[in-house]
C-alpha positions in Angstrom: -141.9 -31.3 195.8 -142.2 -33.7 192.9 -144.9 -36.5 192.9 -145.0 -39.0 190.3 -147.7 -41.5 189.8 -147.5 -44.9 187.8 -149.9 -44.8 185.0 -148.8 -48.1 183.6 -151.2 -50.9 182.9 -151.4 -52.6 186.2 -151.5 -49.2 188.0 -154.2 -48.3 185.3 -156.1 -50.5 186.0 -156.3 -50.4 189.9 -156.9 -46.8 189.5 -154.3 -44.5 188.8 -156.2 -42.0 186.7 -158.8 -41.5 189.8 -155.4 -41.1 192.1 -154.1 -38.4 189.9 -157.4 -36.4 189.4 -157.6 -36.7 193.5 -154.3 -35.2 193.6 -154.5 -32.7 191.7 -157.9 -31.3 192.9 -156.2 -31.4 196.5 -153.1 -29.3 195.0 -155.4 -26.7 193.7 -158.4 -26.5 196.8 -154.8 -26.0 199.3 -153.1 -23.9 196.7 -149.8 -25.5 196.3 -149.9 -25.0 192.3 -146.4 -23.4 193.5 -145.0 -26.2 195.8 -145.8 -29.5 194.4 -145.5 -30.8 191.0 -147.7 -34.0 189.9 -146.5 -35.9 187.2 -147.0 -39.2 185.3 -144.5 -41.9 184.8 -144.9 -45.4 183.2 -144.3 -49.1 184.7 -142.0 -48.8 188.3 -141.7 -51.8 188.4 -143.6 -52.5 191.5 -147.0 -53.6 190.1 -148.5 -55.6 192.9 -148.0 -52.4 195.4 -151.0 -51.2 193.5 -150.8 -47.7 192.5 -147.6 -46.4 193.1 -146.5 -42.8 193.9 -143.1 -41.7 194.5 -141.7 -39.0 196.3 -138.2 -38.6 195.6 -136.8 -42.4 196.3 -139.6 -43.7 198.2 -142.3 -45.4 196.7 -145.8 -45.4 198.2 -148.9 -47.7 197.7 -152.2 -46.1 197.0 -155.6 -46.5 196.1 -158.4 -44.1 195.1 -160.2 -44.5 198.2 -156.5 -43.5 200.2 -155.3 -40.8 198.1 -156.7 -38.3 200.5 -154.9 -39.6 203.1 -151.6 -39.8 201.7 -152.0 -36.1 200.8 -152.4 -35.2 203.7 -149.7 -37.3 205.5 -147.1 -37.1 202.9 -147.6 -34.1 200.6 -149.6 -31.3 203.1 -148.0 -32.5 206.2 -143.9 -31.7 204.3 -144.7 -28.9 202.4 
């Protein structure tokens, strides 16, 4: 599974580096080094969504303080 995360300015600023450091830390405590790959990306084009995470073609809002959830409903839950 491929996640990408929007580290463009907008998404910069309403948190992405704290999104990706979330992410990752989750990958590694569940062990999926093997099954999901986290990568950056720049400007989606979707800035007022907030931080934006894709997953193939869909396109998720997240914050911070819901990155655990989304792991868990749309990364843990699919892999």
């Amino acid at each position: 599974m491929k996640v990408t995360v929007c580290i463009g300015s907008s998404c910069h600023l309403k948190g992405s580096r704290q999104v990706v450091e979330t992410l990752r830390r989750l990958i590694e405590e569940n062990h999926l080094e093997n099954k999901v790959e986290i990568s950056g990306t720049f400007c989606l084009g979707q800035c007022q969504k907030g931080v934006c995470v894709t997953i193939g073609d869909t396109v998720y809002s997240v914050t911070p303080e819901t990155t655990e959830d989304f792991f868990q409903t749309q990364i843990l839950s699919k892999v």
